[in-house]
N, C-alpha and C positions, 0 to 999 in steps of 0.2 A: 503494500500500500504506500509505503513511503516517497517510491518511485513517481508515484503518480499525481504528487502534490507538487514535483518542479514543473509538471508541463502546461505551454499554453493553450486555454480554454476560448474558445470565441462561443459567443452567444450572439442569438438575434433577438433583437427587441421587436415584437409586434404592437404595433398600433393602430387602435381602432377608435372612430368616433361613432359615438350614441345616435342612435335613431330619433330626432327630435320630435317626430310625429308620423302617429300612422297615420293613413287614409282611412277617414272614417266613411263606415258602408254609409248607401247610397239608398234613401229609403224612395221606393217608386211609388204613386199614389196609382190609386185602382182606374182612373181614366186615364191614366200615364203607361198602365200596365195594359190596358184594351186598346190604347192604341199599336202600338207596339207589334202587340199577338195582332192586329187586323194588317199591320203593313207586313209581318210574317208571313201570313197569307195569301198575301194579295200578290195575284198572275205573275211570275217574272221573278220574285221577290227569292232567296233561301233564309231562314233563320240566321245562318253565318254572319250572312249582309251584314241582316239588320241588327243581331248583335254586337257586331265590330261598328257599325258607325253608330251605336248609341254608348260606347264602351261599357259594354255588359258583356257576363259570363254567356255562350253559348245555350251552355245546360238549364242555367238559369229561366231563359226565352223557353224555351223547352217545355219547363216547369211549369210557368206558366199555359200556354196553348194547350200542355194535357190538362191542367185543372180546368181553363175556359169549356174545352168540350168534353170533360165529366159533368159539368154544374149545368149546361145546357145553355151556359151566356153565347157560346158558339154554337151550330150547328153542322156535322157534318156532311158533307156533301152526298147525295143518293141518288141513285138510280130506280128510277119504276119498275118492278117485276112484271111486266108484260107473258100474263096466262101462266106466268110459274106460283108453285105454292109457297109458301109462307109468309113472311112482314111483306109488306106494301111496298117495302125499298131495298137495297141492298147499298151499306155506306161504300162508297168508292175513297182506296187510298189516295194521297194528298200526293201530286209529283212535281216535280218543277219543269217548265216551260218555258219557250224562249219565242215571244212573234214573233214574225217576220214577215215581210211583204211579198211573200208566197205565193201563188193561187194553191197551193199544195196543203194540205193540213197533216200534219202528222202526231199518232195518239202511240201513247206509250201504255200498256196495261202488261201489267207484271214484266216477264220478260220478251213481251212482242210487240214490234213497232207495226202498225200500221200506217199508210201513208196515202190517202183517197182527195181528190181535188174538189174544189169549193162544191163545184156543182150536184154532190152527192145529194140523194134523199136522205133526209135523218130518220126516216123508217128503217131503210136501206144500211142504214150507218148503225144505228144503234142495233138490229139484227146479227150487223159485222161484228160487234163488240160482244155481243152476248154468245156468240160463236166461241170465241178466240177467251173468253172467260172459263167456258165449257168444258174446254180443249185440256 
């Protein structure tokens, strides 16, 4: 042990300064929180969007939009059961969409794109859709 008391020792000093203040949360008011979940929603729009340009949590938005269409402040989108049996509707999931100045329209339903121009019949159209649901 003796040996080990002539040698030189280096230390490093770390320094750190204090956190002067957290960010205090952000309380959202309930028409602040409806609008939000409607621009979520709305054609064109992803959650991601709208929660990076209101600087909010993703999950958060999220949170939201499921509580909105558990409580029935939202309602989910549906389709008519034409001659099929059970509920009156069938809720269609939510996708995102991009217009465009088209004459083309193209529908997304689970993992098949459909792609039928303006002039379709939406008898015509929504028989397509119930097809390709089926399938």
């Amino acid at each position: 042990m003796s040996d080990r008391v002539g040698q030189v020792r280096t230390f490093e000093v770390l320094t750190a300064t204090a956190v002067s203040s957290r960010r205090t949360p952000r309380h959202w008011s309930d028409d602040e929180k409806a609008r939000l979940v409607a621009e979520a929603f709305s054609p064109g729009s992803t959650v991601a969007e709208v929660a990076r340009s209101y600087e909010l949590d993703v999950s958060q938005l999220y949170t939201w939009r499921r509580k909105a269409l558990s409580s029935g402040a939202i309602a989910p989108l549906a389709v008519p059961l034409c001659g099929r049996g059970g509920s009156a509707t069938d809720p269609v999931k939510f996708t995102r969409f991009d217009a465009g100045a088209s004459a083309a329209v193209e529908l997304v339903v689970s993992d098949v794109v459909v792609r039928v121009g303006e002039d379709i019949a939406l008898d015509r159209l929504a028989g397509i859709i119930r097809a390709v649901r089926q399938a």
